[in-house]
MARKOL-187671 format. One record per residue (C-alpha): residue number from 1; x, y, z; chain. Coordinates in steps of 0.5 Angstrom, whole numbers, plus 2048, in hexadecimal, padded with zeros to 3 digits. Layout:
BEGIN
k:NUM | px:X | py:Y | pz:Z | c:A
...
This chain:
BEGIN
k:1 | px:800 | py:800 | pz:800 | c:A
k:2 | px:803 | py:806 | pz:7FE | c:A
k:3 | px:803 | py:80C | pz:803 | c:A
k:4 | px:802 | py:807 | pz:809 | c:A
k:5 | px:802 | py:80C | pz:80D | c:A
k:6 | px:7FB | py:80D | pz:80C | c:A
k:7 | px:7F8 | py:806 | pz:80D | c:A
k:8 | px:7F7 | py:803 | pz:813 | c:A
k:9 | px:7F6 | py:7FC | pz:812 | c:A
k:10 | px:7F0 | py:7FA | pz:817 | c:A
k:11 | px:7EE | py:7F3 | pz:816 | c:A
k:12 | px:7F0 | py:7ED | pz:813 | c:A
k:13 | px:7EB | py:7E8 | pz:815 | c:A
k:14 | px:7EF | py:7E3 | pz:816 | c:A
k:15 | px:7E9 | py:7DE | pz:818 | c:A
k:16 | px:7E5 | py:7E0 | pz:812 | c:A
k:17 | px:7EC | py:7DF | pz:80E | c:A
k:18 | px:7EE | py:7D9 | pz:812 | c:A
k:19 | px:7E7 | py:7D5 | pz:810 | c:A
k:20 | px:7E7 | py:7D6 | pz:809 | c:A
k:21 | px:7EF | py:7D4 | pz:809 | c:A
k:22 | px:7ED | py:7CE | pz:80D | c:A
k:23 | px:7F2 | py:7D0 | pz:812 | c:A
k:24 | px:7EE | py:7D1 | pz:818 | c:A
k:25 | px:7F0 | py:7CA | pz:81C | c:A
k:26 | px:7F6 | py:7CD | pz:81C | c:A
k:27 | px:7F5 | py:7D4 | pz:81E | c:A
k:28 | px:7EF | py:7D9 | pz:820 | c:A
k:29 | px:7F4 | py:7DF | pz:823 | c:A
k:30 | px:7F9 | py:7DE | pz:81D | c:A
k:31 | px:7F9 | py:7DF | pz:816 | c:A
k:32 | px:7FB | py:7DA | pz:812 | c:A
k:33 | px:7F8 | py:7D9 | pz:80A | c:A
k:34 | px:7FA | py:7D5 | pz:804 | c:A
k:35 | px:7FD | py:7D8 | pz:7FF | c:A
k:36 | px:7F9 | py:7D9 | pz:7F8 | c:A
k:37 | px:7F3 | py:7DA | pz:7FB | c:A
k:38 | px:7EF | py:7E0 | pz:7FD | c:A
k:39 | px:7EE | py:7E4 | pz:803 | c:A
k:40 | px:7EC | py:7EA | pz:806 | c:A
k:41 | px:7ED | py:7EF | pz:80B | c:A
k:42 | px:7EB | py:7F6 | pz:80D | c:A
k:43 | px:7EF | py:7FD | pz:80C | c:A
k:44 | px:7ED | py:803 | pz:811 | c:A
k:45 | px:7F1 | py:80A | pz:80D | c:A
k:46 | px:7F2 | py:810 | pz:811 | c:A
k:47 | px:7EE | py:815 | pz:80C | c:A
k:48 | px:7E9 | py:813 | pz:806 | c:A
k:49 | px:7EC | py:80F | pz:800 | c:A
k:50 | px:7EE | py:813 | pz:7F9 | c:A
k:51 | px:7F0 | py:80E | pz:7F4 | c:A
k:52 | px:7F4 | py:813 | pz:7F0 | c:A
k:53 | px:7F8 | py:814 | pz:7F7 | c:A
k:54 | px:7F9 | py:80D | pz:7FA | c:A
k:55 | px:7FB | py:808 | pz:7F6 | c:A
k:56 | px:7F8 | py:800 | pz:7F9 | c:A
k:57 | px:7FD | py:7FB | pz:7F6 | c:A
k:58 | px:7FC | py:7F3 | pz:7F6 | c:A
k:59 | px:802 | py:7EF | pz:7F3 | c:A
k:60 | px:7FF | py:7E8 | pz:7F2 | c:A
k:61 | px:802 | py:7E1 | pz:7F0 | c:A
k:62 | px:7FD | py:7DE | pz:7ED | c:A
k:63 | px:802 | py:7D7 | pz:7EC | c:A
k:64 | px:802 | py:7D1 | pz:7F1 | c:A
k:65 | px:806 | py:7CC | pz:7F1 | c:A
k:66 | px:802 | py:7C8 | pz:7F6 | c:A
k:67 | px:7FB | py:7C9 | pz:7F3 | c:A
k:68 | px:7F6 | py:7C4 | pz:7F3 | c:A
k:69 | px:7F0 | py:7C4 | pz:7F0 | c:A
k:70 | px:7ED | py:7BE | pz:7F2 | c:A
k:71 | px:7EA | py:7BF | pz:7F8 | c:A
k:72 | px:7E9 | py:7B8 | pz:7FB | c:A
k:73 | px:7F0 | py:7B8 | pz:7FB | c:A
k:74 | px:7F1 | py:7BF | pz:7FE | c:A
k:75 | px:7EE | py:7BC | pz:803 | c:A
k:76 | px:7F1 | py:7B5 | pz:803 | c:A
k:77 | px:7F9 | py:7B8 | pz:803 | c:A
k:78 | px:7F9 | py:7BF | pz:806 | c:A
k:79 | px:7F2 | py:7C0 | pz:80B | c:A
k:80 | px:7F2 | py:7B8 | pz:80E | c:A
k:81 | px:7F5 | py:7B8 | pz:814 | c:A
k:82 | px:7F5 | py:7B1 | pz:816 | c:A
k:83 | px:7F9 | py:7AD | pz:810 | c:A
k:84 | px:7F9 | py:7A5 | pz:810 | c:A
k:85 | px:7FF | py:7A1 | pz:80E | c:A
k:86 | px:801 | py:79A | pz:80F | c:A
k:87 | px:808 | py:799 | pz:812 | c:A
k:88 | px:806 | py:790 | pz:813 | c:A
k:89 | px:809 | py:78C | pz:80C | c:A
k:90 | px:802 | py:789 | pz:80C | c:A
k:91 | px:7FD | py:78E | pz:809 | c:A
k:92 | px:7F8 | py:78A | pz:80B | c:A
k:93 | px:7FA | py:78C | pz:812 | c:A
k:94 | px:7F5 | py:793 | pz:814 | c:A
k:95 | px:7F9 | py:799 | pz:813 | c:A
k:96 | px:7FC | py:79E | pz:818 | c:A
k:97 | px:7F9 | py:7A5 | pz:81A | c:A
k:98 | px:7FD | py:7AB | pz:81B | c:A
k:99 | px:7FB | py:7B1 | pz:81B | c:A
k:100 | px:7FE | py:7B8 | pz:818 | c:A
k:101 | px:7FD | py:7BE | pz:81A | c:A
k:102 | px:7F8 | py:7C3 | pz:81B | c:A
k:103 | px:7FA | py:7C5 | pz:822 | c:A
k:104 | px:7FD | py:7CC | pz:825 | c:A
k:105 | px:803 | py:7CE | pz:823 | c:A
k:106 | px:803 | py:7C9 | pz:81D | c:A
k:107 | px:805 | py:7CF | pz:818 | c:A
k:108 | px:80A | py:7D1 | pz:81E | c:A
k:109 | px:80D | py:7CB | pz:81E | c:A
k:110 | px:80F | py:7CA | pz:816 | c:A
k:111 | px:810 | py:7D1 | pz:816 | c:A
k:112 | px:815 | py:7D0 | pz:81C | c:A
k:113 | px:819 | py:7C9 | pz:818 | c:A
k:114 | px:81A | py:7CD | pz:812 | c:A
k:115 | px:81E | py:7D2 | pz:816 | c:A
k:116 | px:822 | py:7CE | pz:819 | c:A
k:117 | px:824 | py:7CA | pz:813 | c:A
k:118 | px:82C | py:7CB | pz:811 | c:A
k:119 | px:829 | py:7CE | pz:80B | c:A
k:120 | px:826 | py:7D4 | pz:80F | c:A
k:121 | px:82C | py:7D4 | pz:814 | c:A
k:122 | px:830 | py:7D4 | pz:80C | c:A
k:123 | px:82D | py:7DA | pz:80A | c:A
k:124 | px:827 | py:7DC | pz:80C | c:A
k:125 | px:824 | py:7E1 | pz:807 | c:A
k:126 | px:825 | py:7DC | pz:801 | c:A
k:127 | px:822 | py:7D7 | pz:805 | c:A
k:128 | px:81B | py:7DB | pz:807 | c:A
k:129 | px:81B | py:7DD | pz:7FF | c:A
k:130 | px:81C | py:7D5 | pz:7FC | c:A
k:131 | px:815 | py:7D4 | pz:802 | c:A
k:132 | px:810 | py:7D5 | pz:7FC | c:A
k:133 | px:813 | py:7CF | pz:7F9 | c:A
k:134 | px:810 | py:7C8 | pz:7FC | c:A
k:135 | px:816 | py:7C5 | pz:7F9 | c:A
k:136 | px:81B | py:7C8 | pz:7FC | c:A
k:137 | px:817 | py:7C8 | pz:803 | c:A
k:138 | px:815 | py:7C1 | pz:803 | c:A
k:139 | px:81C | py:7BF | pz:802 | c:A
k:140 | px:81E | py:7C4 | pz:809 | c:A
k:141 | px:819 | py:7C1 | pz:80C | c:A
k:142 | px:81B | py:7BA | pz:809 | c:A
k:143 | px:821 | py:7BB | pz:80E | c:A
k:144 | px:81E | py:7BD | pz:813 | c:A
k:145 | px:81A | py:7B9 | pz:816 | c:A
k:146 | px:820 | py:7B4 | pz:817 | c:A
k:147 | px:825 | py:7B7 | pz:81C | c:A
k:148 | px:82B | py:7B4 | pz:819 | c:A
k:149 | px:830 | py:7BA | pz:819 | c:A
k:150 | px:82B | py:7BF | pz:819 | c:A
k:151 | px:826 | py:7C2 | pz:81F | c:A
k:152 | px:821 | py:7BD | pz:81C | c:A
k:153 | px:81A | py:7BA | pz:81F | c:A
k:154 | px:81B | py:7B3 | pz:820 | c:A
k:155 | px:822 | py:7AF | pz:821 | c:A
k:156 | px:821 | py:7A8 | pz:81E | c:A
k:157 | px:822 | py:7A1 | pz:822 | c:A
k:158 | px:820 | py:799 | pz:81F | c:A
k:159 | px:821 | py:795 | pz:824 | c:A
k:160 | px:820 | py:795 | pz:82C | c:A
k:161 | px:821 | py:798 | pz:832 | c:A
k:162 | px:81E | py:79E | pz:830 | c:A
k:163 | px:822 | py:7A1 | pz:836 | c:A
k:164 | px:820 | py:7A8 | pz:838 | c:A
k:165 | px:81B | py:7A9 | pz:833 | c:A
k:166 | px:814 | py:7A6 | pz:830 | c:A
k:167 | px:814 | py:79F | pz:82C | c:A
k:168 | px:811 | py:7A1 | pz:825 | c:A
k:169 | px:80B | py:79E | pz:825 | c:A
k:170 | px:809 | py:7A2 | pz:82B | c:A
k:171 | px:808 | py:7A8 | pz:827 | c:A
k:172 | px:800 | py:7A9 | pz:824 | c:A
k:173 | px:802 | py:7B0 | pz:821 | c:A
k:174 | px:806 | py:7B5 | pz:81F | c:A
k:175 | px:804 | py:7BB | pz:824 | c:A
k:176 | px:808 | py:7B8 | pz:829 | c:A
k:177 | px:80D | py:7B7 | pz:827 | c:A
k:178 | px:80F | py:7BD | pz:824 | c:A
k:179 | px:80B | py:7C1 | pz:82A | c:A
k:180 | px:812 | py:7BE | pz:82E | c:A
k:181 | px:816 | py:7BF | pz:829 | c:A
k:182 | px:814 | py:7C7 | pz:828 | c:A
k:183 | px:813 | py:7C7 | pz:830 | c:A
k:184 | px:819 | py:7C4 | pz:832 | c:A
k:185 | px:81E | py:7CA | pz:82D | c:A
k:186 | px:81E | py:7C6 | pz:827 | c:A
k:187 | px:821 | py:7BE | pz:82C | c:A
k:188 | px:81F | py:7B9 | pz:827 | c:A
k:189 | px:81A | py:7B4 | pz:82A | c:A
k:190 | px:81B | py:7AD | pz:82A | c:A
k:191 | px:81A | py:7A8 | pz:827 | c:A
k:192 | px:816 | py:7A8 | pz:820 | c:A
k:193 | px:817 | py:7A3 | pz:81A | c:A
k:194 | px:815 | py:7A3 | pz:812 | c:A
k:195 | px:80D | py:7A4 | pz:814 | c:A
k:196 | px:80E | py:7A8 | pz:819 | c:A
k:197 | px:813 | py:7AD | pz:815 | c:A
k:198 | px:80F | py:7AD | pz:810 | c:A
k:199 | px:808 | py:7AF | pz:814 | c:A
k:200 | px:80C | py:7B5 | pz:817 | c:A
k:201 | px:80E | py:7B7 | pz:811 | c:A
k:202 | px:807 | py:7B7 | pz:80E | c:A
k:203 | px:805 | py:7BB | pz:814 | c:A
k:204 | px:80A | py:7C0 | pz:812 | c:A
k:205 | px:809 | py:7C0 | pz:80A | c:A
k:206 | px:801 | py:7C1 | pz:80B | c:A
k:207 | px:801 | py:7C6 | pz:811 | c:A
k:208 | px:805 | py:7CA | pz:80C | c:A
k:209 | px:7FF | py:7C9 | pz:806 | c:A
k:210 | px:804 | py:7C4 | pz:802 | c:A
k:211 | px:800 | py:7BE | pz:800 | c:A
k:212 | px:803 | py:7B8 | pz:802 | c:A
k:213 | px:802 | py:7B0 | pz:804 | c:A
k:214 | px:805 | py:7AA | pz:807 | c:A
k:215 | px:807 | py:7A4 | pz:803 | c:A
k:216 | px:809 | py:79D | pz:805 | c:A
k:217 | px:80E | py:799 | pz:801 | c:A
k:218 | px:80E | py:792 | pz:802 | c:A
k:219 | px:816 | py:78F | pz:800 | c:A
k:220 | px:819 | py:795 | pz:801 | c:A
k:221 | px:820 | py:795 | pz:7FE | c:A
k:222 | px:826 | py:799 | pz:800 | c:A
k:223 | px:82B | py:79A | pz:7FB | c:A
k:224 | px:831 | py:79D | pz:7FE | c:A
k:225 | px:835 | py:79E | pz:7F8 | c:A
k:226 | px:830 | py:7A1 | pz:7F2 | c:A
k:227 | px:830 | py:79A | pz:7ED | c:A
k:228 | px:829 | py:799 | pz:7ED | c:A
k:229 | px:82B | py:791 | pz:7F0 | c:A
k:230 | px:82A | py:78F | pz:7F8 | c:A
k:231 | px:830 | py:78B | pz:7F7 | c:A
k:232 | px:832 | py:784 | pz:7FC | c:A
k:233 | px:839 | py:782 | pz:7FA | c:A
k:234 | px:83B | py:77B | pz:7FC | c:A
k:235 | px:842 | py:776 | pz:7FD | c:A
k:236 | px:843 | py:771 | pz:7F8 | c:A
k:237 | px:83F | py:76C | pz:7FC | c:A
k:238 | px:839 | py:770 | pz:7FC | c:A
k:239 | px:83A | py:772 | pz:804 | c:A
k:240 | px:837 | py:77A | pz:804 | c:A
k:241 | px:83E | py:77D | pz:807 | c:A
k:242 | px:840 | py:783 | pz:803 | c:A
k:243 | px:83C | py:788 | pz:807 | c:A
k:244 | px:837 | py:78E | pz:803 | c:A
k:245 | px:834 | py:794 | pz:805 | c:A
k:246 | px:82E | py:793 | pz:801 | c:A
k:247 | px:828 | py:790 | pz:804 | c:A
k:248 | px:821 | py:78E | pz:803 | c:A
k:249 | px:81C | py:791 | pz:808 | c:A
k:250 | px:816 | py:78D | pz:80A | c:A
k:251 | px:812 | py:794 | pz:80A | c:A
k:252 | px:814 | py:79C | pz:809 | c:A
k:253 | px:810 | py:7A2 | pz:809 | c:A
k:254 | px:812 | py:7A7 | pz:805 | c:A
k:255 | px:811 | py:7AD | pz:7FF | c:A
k:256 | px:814 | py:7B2 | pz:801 | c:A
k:257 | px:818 | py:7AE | pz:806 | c:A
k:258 | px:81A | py:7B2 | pz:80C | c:A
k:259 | px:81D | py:7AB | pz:80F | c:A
k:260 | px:824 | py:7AB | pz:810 | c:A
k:261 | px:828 | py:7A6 | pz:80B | c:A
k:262 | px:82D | py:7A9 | pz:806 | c:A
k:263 | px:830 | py:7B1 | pz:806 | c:A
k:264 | px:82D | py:7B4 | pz:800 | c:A
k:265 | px:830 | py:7BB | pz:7FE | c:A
k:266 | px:835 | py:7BA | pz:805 | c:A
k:267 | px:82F | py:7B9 | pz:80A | c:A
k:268 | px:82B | py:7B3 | pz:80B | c:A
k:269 | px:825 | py:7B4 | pz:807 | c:A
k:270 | px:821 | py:7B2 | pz:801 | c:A
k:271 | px:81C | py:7B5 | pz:7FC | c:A
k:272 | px:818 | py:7B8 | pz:7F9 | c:A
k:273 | px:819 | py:7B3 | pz:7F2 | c:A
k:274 | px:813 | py:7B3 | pz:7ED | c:A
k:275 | px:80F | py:7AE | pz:7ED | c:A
k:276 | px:80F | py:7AD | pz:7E5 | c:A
k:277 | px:817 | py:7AD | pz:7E6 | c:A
k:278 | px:816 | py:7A7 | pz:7EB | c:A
k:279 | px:811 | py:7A4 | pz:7E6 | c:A
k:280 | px:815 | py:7A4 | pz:7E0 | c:A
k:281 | px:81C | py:7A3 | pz:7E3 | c:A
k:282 | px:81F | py:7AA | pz:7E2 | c:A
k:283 | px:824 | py:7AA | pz:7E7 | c:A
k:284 | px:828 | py:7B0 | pz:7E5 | c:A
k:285 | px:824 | py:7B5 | pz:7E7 | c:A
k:286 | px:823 | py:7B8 | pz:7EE | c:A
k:287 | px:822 | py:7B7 | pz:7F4 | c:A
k:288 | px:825 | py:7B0 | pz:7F5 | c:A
k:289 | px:820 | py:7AC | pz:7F0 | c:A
k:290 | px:825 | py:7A7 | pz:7EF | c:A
k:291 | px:825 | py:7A5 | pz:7F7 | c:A
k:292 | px:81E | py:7A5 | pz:7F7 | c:A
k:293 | px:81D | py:7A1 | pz:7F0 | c:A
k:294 | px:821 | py:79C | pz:7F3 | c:A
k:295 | px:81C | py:79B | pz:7F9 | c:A
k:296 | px:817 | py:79A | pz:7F5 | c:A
k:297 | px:81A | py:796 | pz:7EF | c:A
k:298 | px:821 | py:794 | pz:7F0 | c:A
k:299 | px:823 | py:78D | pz:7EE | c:A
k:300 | px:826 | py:787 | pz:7F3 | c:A
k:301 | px:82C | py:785 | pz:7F0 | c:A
k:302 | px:830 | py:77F | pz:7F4 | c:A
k:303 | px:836 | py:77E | pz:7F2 | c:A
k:304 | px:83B | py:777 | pz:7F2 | c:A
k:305 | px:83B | py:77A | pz:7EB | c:A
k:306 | px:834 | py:77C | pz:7E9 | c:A
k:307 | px:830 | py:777 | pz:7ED | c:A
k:308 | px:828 | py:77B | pz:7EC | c:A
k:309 | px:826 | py:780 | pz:7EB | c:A
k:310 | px:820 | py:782 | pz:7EE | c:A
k:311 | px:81B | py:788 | pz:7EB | c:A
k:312 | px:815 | py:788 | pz:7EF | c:A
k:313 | px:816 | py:786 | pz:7F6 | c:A
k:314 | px:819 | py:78E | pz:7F7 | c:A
k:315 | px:812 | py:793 | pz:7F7 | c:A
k:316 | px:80D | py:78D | pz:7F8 | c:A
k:317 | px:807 | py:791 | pz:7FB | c:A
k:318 | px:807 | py:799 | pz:7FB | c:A
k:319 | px:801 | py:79B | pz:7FF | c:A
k:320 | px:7FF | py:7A1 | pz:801 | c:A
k:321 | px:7F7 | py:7A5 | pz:804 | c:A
k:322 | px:7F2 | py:7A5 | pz:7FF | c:A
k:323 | px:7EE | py:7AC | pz:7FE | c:A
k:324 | px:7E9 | py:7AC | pz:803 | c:A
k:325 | px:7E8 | py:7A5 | pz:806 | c:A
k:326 | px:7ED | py:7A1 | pz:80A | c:A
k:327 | px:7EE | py:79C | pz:804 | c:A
k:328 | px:7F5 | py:79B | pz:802 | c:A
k:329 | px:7F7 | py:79C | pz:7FB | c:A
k:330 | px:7FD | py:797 | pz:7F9 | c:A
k:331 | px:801 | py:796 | pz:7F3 | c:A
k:332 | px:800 | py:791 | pz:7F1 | c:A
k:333 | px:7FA | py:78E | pz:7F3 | c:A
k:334 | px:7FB | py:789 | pz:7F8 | c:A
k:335 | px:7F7 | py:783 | pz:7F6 | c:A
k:336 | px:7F9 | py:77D | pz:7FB | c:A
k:337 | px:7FB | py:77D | pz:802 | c:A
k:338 | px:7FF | py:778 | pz:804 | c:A
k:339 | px:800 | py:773 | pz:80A | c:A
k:340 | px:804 | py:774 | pz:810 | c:A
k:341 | px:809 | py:76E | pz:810 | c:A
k:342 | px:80B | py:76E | pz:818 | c:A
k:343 | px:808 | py:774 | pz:81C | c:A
k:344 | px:800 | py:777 | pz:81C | c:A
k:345 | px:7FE | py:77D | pz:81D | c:A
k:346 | px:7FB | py:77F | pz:825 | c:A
k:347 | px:7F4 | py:782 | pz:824 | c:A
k:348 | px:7F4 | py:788 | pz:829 | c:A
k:349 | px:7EC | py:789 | pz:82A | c:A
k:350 | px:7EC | py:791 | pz:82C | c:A
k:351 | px:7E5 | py:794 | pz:82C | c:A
k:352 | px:7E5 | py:79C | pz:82C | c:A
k:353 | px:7DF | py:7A0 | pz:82D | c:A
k:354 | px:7DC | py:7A7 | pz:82F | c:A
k:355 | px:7D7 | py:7A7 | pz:835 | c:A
k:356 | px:7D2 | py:7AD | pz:832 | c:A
k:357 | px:7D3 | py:7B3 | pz:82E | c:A
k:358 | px:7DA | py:7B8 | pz:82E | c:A
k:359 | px:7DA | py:7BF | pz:82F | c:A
k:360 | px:7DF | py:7C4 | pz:830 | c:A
k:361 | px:7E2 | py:7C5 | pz:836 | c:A
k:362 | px:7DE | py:7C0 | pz:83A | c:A
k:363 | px:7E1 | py:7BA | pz:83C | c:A
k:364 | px:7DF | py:7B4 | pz:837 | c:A
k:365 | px:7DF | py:7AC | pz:839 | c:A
k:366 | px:7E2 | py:7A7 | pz:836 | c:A
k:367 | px:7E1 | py:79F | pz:837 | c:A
k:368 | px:7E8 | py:79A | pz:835 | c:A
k:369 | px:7E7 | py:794 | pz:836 | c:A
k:370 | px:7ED | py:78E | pz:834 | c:A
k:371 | px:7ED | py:787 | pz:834 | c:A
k:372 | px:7F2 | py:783 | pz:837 | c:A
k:373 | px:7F5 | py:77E | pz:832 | c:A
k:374 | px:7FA | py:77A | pz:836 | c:A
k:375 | px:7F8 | py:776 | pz:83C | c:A
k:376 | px:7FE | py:77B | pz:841 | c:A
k:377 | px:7FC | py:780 | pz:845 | c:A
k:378 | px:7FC | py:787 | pz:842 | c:A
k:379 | px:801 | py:78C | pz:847 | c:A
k:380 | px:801 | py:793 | pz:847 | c:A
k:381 | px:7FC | py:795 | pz:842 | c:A
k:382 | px:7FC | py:79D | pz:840 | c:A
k:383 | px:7F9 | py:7A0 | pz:838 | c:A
k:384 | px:7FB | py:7A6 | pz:836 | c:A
k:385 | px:7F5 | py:7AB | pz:833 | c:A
k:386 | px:7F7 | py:7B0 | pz:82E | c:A
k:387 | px:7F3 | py:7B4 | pz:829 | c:A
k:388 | px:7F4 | py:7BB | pz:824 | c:A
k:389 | px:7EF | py:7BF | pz:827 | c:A
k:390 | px:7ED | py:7B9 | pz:82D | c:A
k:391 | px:7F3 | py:7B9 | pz:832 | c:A
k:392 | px:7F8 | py:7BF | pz:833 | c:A
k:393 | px:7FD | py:7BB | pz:835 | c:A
k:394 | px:7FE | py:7B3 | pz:834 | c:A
k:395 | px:7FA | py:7B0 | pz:83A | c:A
k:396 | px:801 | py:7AB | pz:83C | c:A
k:397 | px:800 | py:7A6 | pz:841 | c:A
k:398 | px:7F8 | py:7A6 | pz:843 | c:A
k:399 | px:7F7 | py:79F | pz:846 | c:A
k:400 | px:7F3 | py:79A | pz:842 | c:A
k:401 | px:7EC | py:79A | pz:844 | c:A
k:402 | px:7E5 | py:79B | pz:842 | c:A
k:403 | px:7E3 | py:7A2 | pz:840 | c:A
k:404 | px:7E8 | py:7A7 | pz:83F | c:A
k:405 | px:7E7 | py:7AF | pz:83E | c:A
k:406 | px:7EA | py:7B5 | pz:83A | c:A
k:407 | px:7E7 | py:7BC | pz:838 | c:A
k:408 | px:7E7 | py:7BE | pz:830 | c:A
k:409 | px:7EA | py:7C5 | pz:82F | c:A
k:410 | px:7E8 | py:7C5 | pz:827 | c:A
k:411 | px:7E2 | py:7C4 | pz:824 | c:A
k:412 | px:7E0 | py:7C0 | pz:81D | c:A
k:413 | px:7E2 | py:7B8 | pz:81C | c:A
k:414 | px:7E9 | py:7B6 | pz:820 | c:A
k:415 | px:7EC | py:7AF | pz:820 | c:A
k:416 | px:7ED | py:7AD | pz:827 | c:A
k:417 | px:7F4 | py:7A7 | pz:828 | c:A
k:418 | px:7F4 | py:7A3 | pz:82E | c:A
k:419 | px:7FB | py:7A0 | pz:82F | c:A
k:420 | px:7FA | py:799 | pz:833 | c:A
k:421 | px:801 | py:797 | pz:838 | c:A
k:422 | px:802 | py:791 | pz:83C | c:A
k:423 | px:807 | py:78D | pz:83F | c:A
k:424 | px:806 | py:788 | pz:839 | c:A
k:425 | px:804 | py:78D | pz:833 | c:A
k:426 | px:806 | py:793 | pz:831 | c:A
k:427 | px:803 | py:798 | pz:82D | c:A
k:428 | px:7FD | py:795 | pz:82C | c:A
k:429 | px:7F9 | py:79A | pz:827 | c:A
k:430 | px:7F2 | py:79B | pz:826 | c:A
k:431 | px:7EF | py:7A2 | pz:822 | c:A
k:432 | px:7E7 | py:7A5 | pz:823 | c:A
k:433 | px:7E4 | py:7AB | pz:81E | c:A
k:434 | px:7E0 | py:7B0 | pz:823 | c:A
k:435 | px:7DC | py:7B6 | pz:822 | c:A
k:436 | px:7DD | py:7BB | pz:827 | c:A
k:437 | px:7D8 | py:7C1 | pz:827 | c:A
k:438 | px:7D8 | py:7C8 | pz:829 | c:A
């Protein structure tokens, strides 16, 4: 606004403009809007208006490289806050809830990644310039969800004991997660695996308005050398001796893929790679085709000499939520589902239900029941509650019984995790969709 001096600006109707941007469940004291999209706001001048004095200038950019025109999408990869996922190598095993993000301080949050990221602290002004590029945030944000040599949100461990942290399969949200690591002056929170990377990471790319969702891989490859091959070496007599860095994973959940596995551009990152350089094998082009090429396509080579060639076992099954349901989309199909040769799988009766209606602020009942399914006696029994727009904080540690309360503090349809601990079963989990009414 020429002459600025002129003009007050009075209102900037940040309820109004945060309903219409759909940022209202992050917000309503903060004004958040999503770029290309309309808003309005009230000017008060100091003395009557005269076109041919005050000059009213309004530069819009009407191109958006995140733009989504189908609105089932929108609401599906940028508006969903609870994202379902395998993270089983079975896929007829149930899925995993996680949920993402509207909650307070979300946008504080990711806005407060990006800034201690080594690219900021490297050269502030032309990384706050390259933000309007999802390319370049996503691979920021690819870096720093992980805290292999940076600030990052979550440090990353495979097998037990979880000494000093959380066991992954603790964790039903994102909120948490980066809530500790934000409150805690950028400490990363341990501990996360693939599943866990990946739903932190959807959070983030969400709460900034970039469309993302979680996919599955089954038979992931890990190709260290960029071959394209997964490649086992073995003696003249056959014995597998000659160790190799490349390995086949029973899962991995990816795209852009914030878990920690091969420096990319000197720092443990990957992406974003274009799905059609993927598809058609275009491995020269950025950012890390090759490698993630090779965890969905590589070819197993056995060598005494050549011994096999395996070109399907690596990508079997990629899975990921379909839009507007909780069925999976898979490629390719699965036709058949084989027998377990020497183990079964316990079937866990867990029942989750609302007792009456849900309004916010006023506390709301819910009834778990579980079924013992061994013959010894379960000690230490607790279930952890936790919920966007239910519960404020994870409910650690409440003793099993009955009934347990919480009071909603945001209305509209929220998922409701109930995480079942015991002295034999850990992490038992079980979701339920309620409506909370204001």
């Amino acid at each position: 606004i020429d002459h600025l001096e002129y003009a007050l600006i009075v209102d900037v109707k940040v309820a109004d403009n945060n309903a219409k941007h759909h940022t209202d469940q992050m917000s309503t004291t903060q004004l958040i809007m999503r770029r290309g999209q309309s808003f309005s706001f009230r000017l008060k001048f100091k003395e009557p208006f005269n076109p041919g004095v005050h000059n009213l200038l309004f530069t819009a950019t009407l191109d958006d490289s995140v733009y989504m025109e189908n609105e089932k999408k929108i609401q599906e990869y940028v508006l969903t806050n609870v994202e379902s996922f395998h993270r089983q190598r079975q896929l007829h095993l149930p899925h995993m809830d996680f949920v993402l993000q509207f909650e307070d301080d979300m946008v504080e949050i990711a806005l407060t990644l990006l800034y201690v990221s080594p690219e900021h602290f490297a050269d502030p002004l032309k990384d706050e310039a390259a933000r309007c590029d999802p390319i370049y945030v996503s691979r920021v944000i690819s870096r720093m969800i992980n805290s292999n040599g940076d600030r990052g949100v979550l440090e990353g461990r495979w097998e037990r004991p979880y000494i000093g942290g959380m066991s992954p399969s603790h964790w039903s949200g994102s909120y948490p997660i980066l809530k500790r690591w934000y409150n805690s002056g950028c400490q990363p929170v341990k501990f996360g695996q693939c599943w866990v990377f990946a739903g932190v990471m959807c959070s983030v790319m969400r709460a900034l308005g970039i469309p993302c969702r979680v996919i599955t891989n089954y038979e992931s490859a890990h190709d260290c050398d960029k071959n394209l091959t997964i490649d086992v070496y073995h003696a003249d007599l056959g014995v597998k001796e000659i160790p190799s860095p490349d390995s086949i994973w029973n899962f991995h959940v990816w795209f852009v893929d914030p878990t920690p596995q091969e420096l990319s551009g000197g720092a443990y990152q990957c992406g974003p790679a274009p799905v059609k350089a993927i598809l058609n094998g275009n491995t020269d082009l950025d950012y890390d085709v090759p490698f993630v090429f090779a965890e969905v396509n590589a070819d197993c080579i056995d060598y005494l000499k050549t011994i096999s060639t395996d070109s399907r076992r690596v990508g079997q099954n990629i899975s990921t939520k379909s839009v507007g349901s909780n069925k999976r989309w898979t490629s390719p199909p699965i036709t058949s589902t084989k027998k377990y040769d020497s183990f079964y799988v316990m079937d866990f009766c867990t029942v989750l239900q609302v007792l009456g209606e849900a309004f916010v602020y006023r506390p709301v009942f819910v009834e778990m029941s579980f079924t013992n399914p061994v013959s010894e006696t379960l000690r230490d029994c607790s279930i952890t509650l936790s919920g966007s727009g239910l519960t404020k904080e994870e409910e650690e540690e409440i003793r099993f019984r009955v009934k347990v309360s919480f009071y909603p503090h945001k209305a509209g349809k929220k998922t409701l995790m109930a995480n079942f601990n015991c002295s034999v079963f850990k992490n038992i989990k079980k979701s339920i969709p309620i409506i909370v009414q204001k």
